[in-house]
C-alpha angles and dihedrals in degrees: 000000000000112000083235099049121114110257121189117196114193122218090013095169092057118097088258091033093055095035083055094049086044096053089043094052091044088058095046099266099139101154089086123157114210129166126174119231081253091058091043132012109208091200089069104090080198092048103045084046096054086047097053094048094043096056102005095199115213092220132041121194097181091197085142112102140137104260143160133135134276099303097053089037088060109036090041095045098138089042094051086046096046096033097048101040082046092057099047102036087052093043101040092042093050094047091049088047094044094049102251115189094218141353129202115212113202115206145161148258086233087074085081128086115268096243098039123143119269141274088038114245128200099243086055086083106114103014103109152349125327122232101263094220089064105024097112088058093040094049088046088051097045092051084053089051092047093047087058099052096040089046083059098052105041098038101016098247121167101229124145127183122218118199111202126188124239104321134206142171136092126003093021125153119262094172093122088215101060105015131109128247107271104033082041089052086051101057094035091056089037084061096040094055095046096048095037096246110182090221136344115220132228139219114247129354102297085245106118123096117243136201116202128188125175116246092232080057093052091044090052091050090043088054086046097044090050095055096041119021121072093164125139087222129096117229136199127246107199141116100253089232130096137181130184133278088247090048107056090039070059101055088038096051088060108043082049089052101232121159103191137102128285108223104186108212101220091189090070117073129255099215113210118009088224147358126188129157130231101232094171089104094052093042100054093059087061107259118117120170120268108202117079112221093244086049095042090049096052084048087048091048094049094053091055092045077056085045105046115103088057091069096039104133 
């Protein structure tokens, strides 16, 4: 990308979309395009296209979606499948119409079968069934991913679709009914310590086994992806590590300073036993994560501590 080109980030204000504009800004890229869903709703095929022929950006990084962990997944499951099929279709197909140079696609690990190998490796898509708790949002990632491959090969676009882990970091969400489970823990053992609790409980068994990567970290690799890689591929952005759900409430419990109890509620799911992410691709073009998980964790808290008066009950 040319440090004067017009970049649009989509969903700028999100945890990936600001880590992205951060990143961007950090390197000298100052023609940025950014619009609030005020501003624009995504959803709005008029809209969008308005948008598109008004500033047609050279180079489209779509971090917005609608997001949020198993509960939401699960209870919004028509809204993950519509919002986020409305925001893709209206931003892949008007940067296609508007001549953009290059678009970025951010999906998830979701996007593989529930019992796929592990690690989990880019040609497992499609091989099996999804996990039911998230299906509407991985349906809705897998058809992103297929617009920008078959974009490519019926007009020639250059789109490439990235597919992080779990991802924390700055901007997440805290809000305990559509977060996700470490930002979720943080805020959780942050409570318990300050109002005594004797234990906090947990959804599931602690058993599953996690992949995190800090949100600064995806937005370096999505910087790194958009100036050298043009494959029809997707590829994965993780850490090629994982740890277990206990394990990290454990890690988390610590860094928060909480002295209490877990108790593990057996009667909620677990979701997917594991998901770990096959890094060998990314890796092999030369870009490996930064942030350790311990030093990730005390950043993410203190965003929150920054944060916290905006969750107070």
């Amino acid at each position: 990308m040319e440090k004067n080109a017009k970049i649009y980030v989509a969903g700028h204000r999100g945890m990936v979309g600001s880590a992205i504009t951060r990143r961007l800004q950090a390197e000298g890229y100052e023609n940025l395009v950014l619009r609030t869903s005020k501003e624009l709703d995504l959803r709005n095929q008029q809209a969008v296209t308005d948008f598109f022929e008004q500033e047609r950006p050279e180079y489209v990084f779509l971090a917005a979606a609608k997001v949020g962990g198993i509960m939401a997944n699960n209870v919004y499951r028509a809204e993950f499948l519509y919002d986020n099929l409305q925001i893709q279709n209206n931003i892949i197909h008007n940067a296609y119409l508007t001549g953009a140079k290059k678009l970025m696609f951010l999906g998830s690990s979701c996007i593989y079968p529930k019992m796929a190998p592990q690690p989990l490796q880019e040609d497992a898509l499609l091989t099996g069934t999804l996990e039911y708790t998230n299906e509407p949002y991985a349906i809705a990632k897998i058809a992103g991913i297929k617009m920008c491959e078959n974009y490519r090969k019926q007009y020639g676009c250059n789109f490439i679709s990235a597919m992080p882990t779990n991802l924390y970091g700055p901007n997440d969400n805290y809000d305990l009914q559509n977060s996700h489970v470490l930002p979720a823990m943080i805020r959780k053992f942050h409570e318990a310590k300050i109002e005594g609790k004797p234990f906090v409980e947990l959804w599931g068994t602690g058993a599953p086994l996690r992949e995190f990567l800090h949100a600064d970290d995806l937005a370096d690799a999505c910087v790194f992806l958009m100036n050298h890689y043009n494959e029809e591929q997707f590829i994965n952005v993780g850490v090629g590590e994982d740890l277990s759900i206990k394990a990290l409430a454990e890690l988390i419990k610590g860094i928060v300073g909480y002295d209490g109890a877990l108790h593990w509620n057996t009667d909620k799911p677990d979701g997917t036993p594991r998901k770990l992410m096959d890094v060998s691709r990314l890796h092999a073009l030369g870009w490996r994560h930064r942030y350790t998980l311990d030093v990730g964790i005390r950043h993410a808290y203190q965003d929150f501590l920054a944060k916290e008066k905006e969750y107070a009950v």
